[in-house]
C-alpha beads as a LAMMPS data file, in Angstrom:
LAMMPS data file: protein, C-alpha beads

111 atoms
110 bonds

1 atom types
1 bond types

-500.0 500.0 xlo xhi
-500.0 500.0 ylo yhi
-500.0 500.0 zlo zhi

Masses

1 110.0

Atoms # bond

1 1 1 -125.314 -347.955 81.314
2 1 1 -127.845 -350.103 83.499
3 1 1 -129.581 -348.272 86.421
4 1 1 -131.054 -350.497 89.183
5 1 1 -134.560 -350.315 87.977
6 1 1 -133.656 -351.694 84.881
7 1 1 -131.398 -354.554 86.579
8 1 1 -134.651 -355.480 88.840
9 1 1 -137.263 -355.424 85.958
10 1 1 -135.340 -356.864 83.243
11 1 1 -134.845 -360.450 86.105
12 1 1 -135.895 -363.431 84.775
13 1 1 -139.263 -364.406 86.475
14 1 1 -137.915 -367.974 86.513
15 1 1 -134.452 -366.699 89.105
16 1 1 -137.686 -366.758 91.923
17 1 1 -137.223 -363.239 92.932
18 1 1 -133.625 -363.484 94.364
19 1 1 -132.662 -359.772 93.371
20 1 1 -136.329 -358.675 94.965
21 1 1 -135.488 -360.585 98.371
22 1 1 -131.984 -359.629 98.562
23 1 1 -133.369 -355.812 97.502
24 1 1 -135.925 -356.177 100.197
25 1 1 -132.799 -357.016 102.816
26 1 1 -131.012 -354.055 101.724
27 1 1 -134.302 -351.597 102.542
28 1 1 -134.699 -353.601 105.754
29 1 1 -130.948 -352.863 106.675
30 1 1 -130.931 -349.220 105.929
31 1 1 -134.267 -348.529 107.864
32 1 1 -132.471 -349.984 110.860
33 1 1 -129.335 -348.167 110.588
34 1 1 -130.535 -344.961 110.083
35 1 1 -133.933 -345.546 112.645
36 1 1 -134.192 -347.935 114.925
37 1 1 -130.574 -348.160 116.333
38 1 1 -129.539 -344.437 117.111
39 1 1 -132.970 -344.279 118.557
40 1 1 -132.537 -347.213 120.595
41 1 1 -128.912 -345.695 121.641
42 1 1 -129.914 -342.463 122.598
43 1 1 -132.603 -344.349 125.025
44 1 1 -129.843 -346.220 126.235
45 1 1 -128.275 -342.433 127.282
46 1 1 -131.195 -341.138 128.660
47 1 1 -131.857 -344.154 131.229
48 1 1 -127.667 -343.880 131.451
49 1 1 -128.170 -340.183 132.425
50 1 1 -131.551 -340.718 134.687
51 1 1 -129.769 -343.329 136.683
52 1 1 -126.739 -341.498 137.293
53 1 1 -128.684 -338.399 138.826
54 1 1 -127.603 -336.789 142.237
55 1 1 -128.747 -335.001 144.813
56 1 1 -127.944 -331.125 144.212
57 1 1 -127.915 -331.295 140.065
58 1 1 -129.026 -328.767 138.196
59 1 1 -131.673 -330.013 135.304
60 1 1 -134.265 -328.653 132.974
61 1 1 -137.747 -330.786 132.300
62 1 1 -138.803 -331.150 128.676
63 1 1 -141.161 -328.141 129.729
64 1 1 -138.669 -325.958 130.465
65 1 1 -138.723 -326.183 134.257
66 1 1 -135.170 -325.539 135.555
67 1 1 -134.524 -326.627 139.042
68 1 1 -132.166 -328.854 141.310
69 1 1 -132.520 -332.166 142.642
70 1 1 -134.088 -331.872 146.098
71 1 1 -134.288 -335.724 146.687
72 1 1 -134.739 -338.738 144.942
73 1 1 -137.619 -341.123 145.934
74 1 1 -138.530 -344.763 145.268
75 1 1 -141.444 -344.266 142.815
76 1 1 -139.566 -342.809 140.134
77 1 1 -140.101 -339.258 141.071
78 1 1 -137.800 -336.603 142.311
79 1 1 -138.203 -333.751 144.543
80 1 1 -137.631 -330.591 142.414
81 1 1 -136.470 -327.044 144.055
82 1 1 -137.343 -324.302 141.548
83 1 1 -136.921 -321.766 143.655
84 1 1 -135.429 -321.554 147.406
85 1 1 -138.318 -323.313 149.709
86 1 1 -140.389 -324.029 146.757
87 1 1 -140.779 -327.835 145.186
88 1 1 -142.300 -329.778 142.792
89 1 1 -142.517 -333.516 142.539
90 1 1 -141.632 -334.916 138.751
91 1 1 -141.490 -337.941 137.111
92 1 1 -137.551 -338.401 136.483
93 1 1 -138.539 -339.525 132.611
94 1 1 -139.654 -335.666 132.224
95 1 1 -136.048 -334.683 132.452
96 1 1 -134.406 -333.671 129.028
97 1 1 -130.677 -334.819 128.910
98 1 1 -130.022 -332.069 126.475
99 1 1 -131.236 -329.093 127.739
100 1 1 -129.523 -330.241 131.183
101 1 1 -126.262 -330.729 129.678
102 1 1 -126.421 -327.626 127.971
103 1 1 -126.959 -325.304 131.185
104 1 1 -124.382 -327.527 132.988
105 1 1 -121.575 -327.209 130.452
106 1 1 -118.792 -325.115 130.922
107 1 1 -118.623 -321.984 129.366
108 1 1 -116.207 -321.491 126.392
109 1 1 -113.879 -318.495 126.112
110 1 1 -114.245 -316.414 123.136
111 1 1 -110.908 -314.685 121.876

Bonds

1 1 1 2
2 1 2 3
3 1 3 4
4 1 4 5
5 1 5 6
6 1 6 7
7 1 7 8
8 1 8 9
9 1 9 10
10 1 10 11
11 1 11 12
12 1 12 13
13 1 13 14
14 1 14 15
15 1 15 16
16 1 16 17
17 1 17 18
18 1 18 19
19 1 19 20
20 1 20 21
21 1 21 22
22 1 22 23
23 1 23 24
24 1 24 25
25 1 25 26
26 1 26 27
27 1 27 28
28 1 28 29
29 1 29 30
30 1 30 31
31 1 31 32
32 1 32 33
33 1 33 34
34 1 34 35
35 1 35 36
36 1 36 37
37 1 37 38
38 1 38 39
39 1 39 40
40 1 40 41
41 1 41 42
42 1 42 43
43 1 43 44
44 1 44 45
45 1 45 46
46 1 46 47
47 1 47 48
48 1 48 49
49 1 49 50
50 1 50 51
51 1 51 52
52 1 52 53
53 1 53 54
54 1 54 55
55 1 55 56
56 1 56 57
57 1 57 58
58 1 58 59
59 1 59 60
60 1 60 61
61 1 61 62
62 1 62 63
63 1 63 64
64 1 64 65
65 1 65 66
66 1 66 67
67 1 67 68
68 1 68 69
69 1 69 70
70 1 70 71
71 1 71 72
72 1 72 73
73 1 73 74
74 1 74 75
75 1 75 76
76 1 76 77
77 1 77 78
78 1 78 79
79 1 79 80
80 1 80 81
81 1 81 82
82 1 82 83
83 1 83 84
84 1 84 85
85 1 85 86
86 1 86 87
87 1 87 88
88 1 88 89
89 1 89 90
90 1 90 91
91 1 91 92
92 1 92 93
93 1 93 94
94 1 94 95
95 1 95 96
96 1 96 97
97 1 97 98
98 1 98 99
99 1 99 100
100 1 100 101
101 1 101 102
102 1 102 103
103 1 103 104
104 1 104 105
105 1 105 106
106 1 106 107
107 1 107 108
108 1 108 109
109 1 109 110
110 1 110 111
């Protein structure tokens, strides 16, 4: 029974390292499935889910703030009401998709 660290140490130095490179691919590929691409697509949500704000939604910042959407402006900043009469301007990148999608769900019937 061979285990992979005796197929990679028993190579013949004169192969020039072919089952190190094509190791080396394999760690390479792995890293980026399990790293870099679900955090590049759950980036890809969160500017999906910042863009498609409204005026009126309910959200929560990552500090817990829950509010709704006041107004919108240019600079990347929305007008938050907290409370009725009562606003705070935030950077839209403070919002957290998931706590905001958890508040706006629907709630579930338990039988």
């Amino acid at each position: 029974m061979f285990s992979l660290a005796s197929i990679i140490l028993s190579t013949d130095p004169k192969q020039g390292g072919t089952v190190q490179l094509v190791m080396m691919g394999a760690i390479i590929l792995v890293f980026w499935l399990f790293m870099i691409r679900p955090q590049a697509k759950k980036a890809k949500e969160q500017k999906k889910f910042i863009d498609n704000m409204q005026k009126g939604d309910k959200i929560v910042t990552i500090a817990g703030i829950h509010g709704t959407i006041n107004k919108i402006n240019e600079d990347a900043t929305i007008q938050l009401e907290v409370s009725p009469g009562s606003y705070l301007k935030i950077e839209k990148s403070s919002i957290s998709m998931e706590w905001t999608m958890a508040i706006n769900k629907p709630a579930t019937d338990k039988k």
